[in-house]
N, C-alpha and C positions, 0 to 999 in steps of 0.2 A: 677092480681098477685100483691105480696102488697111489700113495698118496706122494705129491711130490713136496719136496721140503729141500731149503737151501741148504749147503753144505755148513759144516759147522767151522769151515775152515772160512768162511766170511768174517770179516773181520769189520761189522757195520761199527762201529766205536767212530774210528776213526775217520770213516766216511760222514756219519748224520754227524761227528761236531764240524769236520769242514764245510758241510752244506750248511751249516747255522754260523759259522763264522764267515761265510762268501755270502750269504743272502741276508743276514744281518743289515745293511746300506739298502737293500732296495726295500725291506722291512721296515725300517725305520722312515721311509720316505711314505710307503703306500700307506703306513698308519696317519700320516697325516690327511689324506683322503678317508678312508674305512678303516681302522681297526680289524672290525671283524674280517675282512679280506686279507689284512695283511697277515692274521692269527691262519686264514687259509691257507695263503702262501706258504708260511712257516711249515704247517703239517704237508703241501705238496712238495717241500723241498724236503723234507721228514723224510718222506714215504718213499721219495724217488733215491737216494739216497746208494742204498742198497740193488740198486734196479738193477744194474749192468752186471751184478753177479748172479742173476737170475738161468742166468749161461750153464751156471752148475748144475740146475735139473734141468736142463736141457738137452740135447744131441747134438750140441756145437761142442765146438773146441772154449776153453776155457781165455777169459779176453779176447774173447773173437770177435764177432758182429757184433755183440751189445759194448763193444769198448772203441767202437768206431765212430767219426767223425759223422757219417750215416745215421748211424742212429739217435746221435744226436740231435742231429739236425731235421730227423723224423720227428723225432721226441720233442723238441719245440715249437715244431709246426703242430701237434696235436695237443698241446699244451696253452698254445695259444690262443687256439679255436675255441678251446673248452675255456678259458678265462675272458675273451670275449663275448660267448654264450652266456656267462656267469654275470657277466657283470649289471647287468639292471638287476639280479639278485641283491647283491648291494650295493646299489644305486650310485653304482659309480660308469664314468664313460668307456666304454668299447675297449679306447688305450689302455685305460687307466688297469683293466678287467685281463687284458692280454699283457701288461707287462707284470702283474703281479704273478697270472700263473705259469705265465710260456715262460718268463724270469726265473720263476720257481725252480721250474724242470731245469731250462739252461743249466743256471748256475749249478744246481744244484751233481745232474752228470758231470757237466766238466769236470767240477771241484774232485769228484768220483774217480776220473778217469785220469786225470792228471795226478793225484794222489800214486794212483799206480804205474804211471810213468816214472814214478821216483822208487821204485822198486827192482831187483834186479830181474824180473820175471819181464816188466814192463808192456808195456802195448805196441799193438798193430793197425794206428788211427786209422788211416788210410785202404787198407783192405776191403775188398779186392783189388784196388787197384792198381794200387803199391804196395811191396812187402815192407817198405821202413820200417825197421823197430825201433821204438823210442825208448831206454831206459838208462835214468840216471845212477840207478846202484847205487840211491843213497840212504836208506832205511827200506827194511823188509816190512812186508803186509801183516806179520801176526807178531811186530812185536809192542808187545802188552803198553809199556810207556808210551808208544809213542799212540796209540790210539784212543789211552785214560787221554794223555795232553790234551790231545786234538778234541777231542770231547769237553773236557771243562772248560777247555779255551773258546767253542764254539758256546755255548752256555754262560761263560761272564760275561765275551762281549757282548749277545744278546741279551743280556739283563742290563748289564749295564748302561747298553747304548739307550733301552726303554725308560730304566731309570732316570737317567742326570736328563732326559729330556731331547738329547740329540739331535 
């Protein structure tokens, strides 16, 4: 059995710092409930981050189903449940437990998939149901600046915002 591993042409930089600079606001909000939930949140918008290019060891087409509006919208339905589930873990309410993690995920794809909308490769939200391509051709996916940015800039805000107390 062979082992699957993402392509190396993923360019997670600049996805986990837009997920940390888009989930930054609801982090800084769910810390005033939990801490430790919202440190959760942080590592589930971490992790998902990367998700939709999961596609590469897969036997789909590349931005296919995992860059759709579908699975997003899967992906925060099972995001939610599980931070609803979570939440008397720390002792926070039902809401409070669903929008730190279904929030998580949310923002954290969009930011993903919208990023690649600004790409000239671009996306196919909507598929199957509509062919629309959406791309704005405005910066490519590997290149290096603009992913270091996206990355530090998701990392000061989040320190920062933590810091001065926000």
């Amino acid at each position: 059995m062979g082992t699957v591993t993402l392509s190396p042409s993923v360019y997670w930089k600049g996805h986990v710092g837009t997920a940390i600079l888009w989930y930054t606001p609801l982090y800084l909000w769910i810390a005033t409930e939990s801490t430790t939930l919202a440190l959760f949140g942080l590592l589930v918008a971490v992790a998902c981050a990367p998700l939709p290019d999961i596609d590469t060891a897969l036997p789909v087409p590349h931005r296919g189903p995992t860059h759709t509006v579908w699975f997003l919208a899967g992906s925060i339905v099972v995001g939610s449940l599980v931070g609803g589930l979570l939440a008397p873990t720390f002792d926070v309410s039902v809401l409070i437990g669903v929008l730190a993690v279904g929030g998580a995920v949310g923002i954290s794809l969009t930011s993903h998939v919208f990023l690649d909308a600004l790409t000239p490769m671009g996306i196919r939200p909507f598929e199957p149901v509509a062919a629309t391509s959406v791309s704005l051709r405005l910066v490519r996916s590997k290149n290096p600046m603009v992913n270091w940015a996206l990355l530090i800039a998701g990392c000061v805000v989040l320190v920062g915002g933590s810091v001065s107390g926000f």
